[in-house]
C-alpha positions as CSV (number, residue, x, y, z in Angstrom):
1,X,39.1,-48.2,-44.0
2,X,36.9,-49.5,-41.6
3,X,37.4,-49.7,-38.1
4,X,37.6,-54.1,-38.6
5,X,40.5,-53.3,-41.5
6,X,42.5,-50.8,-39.1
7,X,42.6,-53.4,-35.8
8,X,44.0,-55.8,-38.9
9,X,46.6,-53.1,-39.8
10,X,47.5,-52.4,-36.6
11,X,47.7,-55.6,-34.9
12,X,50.4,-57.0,-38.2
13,X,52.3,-54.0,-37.3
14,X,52.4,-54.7,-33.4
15,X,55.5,-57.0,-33.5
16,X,58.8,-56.1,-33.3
17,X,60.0,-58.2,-36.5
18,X,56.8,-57.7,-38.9
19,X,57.0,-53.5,-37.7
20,X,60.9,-53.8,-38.9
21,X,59.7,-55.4,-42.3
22,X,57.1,-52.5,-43.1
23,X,59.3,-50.2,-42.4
24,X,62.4,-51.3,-44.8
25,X,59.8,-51.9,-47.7
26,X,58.6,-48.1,-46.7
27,X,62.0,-47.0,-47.1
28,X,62.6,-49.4,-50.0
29,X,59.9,-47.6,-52.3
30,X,57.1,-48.9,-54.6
31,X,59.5,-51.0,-56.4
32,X,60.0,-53.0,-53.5
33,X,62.8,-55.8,-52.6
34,X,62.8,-59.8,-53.2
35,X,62.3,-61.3,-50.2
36,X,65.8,-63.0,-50.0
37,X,67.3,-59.2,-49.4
38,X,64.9,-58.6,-47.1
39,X,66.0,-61.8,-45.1
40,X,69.4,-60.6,-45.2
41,X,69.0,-57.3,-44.4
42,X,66.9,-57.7,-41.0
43,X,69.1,-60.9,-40.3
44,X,65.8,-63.6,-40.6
45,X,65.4,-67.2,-41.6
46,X,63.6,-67.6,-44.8
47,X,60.5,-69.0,-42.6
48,X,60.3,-66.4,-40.1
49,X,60.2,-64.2,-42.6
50,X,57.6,-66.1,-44.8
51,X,55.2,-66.4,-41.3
52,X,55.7,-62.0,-40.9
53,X,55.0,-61.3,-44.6
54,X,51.8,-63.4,-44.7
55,X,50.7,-61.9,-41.8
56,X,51.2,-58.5,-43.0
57,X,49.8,-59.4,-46.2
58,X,46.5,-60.4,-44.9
59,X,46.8,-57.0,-42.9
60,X,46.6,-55.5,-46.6
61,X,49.7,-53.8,-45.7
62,X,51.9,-55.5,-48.1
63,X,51.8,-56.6,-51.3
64,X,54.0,-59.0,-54.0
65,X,54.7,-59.9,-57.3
66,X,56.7,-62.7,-59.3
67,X,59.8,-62.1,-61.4
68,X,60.7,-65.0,-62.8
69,X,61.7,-67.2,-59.5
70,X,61.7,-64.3,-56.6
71,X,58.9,-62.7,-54.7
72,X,59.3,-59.3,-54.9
73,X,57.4,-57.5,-51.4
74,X,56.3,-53.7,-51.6
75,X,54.5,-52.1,-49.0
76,X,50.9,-51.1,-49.7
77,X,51.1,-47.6,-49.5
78,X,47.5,-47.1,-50.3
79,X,46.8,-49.3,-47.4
80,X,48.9,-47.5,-45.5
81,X,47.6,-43.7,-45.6
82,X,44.0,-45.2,-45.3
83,X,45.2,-46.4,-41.8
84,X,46.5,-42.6,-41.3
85,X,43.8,-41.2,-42.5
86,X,42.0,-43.3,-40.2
87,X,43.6,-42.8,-37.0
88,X,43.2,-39.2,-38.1
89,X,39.8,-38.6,-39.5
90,X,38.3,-36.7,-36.1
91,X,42.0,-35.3,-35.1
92,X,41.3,-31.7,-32.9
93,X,38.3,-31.9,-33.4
94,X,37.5,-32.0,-37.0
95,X,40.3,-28.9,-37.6
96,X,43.6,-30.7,-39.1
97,X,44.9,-27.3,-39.3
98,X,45.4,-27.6,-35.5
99,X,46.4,-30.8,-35.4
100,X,50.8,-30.3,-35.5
101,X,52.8,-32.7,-34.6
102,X,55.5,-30.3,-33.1
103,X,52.6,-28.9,-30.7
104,X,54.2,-29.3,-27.3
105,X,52.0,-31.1,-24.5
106,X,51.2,-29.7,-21.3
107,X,52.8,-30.3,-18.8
108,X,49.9,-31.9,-17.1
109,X,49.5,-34.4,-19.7
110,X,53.2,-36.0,-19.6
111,X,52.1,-39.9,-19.1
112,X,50.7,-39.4,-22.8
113,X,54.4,-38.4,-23.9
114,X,56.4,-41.5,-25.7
115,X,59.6,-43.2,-24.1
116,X,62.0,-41.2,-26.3
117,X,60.0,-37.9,-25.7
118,X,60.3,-38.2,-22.0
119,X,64.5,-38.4,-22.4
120,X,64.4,-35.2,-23.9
């Protein structure tokens, strides 16, 4: 992934409604879900939803298929570890093996902790 393809990615996925869409098709699994199911499920007009899949389509983060009359939508997984692998390529310096998740932060470096971090 290139750093054009990742600003693509990453942009789709910077909107409440399209972020709630990847995710349910993560969860949902390779075989995916027609897109009337995912319409109900997040509670969306058929349009919205048609205007948030073709954005994350062209994102490469989603992908569909034809069964007889429905769409069926299924996240790019592919797509999606490139952009991981990405955002991760230089993590710690080159050494992955240093780079865990669970590592607290210093204190000093608290405005870099997330909303739900700084609850706890």
């Amino acid at each position: 992934m290139d750093k054009h393809e990742a600003v693509a990615a990453l942009a789709a996925l910077a909107q409440d409604t399209r972020l709630d869409i990847f995710r349910l098709l993560i969860q949902t699994g390779p075989e995916g879900m027609p897109a009337g199911q995912i319409a109900e499920r997040l509670d969306l007009p058929a349009t919205t939803l048609s205007f948030h899949l073709n954005h994350l389509r062209h994102a490469g983060l989603v992908g569909f298929r034809r069964e007889s009359r429905m769409l069926i939508y299924a996240a790019a997984y592919g797509a999606m570890n490139e952009l991981l692998a990405y955002l991760t390529e230089n993590c710690c310096r080159g050494d992955a093996s240093g780079c865990d998740a669970r590592a607290r932060v210093p204190a000093s470096s608290s405005s870099f902790l997330t909303t739900s971090q700084r609850r706890s």
